[in-house]
C-alpha positions in Angstrom: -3.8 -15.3 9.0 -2.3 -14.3 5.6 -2.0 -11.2 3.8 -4.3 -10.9 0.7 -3.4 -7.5 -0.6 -4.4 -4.4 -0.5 -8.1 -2.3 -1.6 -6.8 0.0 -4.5 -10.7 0.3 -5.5 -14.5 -0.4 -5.8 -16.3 -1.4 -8.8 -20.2 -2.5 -9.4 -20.4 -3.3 -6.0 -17.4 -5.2 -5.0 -13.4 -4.7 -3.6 -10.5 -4.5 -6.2 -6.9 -5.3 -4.0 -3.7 -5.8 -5.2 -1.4 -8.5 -4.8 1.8 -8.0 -3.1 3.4 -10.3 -4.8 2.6 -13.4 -6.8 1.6 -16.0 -3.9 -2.0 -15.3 -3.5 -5.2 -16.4 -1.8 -7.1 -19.1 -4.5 -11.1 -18.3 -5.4 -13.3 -18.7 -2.4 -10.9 -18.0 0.1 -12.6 -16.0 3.0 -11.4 -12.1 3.6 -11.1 -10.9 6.9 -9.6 -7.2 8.3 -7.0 -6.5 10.4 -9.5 -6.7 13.3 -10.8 -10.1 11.9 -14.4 -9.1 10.3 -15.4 -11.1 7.7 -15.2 -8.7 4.7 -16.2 -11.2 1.5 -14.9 -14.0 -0.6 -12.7 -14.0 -3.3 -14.2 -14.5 -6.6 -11.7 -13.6 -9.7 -8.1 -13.0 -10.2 -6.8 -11.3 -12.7 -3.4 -9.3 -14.4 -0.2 -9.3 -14.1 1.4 -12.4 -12.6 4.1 -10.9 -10.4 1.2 -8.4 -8.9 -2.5 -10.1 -9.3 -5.9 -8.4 -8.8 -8.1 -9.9 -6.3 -12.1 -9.1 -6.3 -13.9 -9.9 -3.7 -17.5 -9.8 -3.3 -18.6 -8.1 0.0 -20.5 -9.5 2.8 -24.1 -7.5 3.2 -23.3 -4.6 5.7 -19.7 -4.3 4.4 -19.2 -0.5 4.0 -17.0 -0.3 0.6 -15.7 3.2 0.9 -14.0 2.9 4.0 -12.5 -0.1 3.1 -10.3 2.0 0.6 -6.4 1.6 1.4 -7.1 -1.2 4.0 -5.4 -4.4 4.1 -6.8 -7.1 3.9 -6.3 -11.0 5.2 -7.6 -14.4 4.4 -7.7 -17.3 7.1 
């Protein structure tokens, strides 16, 4: 299990997390919680190199708001 980053915010429906540093998960990759729920996969990455964005679309059920803060994992 690998750290992803970390939920900074929603948007339109899916997870924005932050990179905590510049290795990070590739598109598709599957993102799990720290009690290993499937949250979503990642689809874009995006800004700054040293600190990427992540978005990941949600799984149907996934409850966005409390997802806020959480870290996040990919297998």
């Amino acid at each position: 299990m690998r750290r992803a980053g970390t939920v900074v915010g929603t948007a339109q429906g899916v997870l924005v997390l932050r990179c905590d540093d510049d290795t990070h998960p590739g598109i598709g990759a599957a993102v799990i919680d720290d009690q290993l729920t499937p949250v979503g996969r990642i689809v874009d990455v995006f800004g700054p190199v040293e600190h990427p964005y992540l978005v990941v679309t949600p799984q149907s059920g996934v409850e966005l708001p409390r997802l806020l803060g959480a870290r996040l994992y990919v297998r």
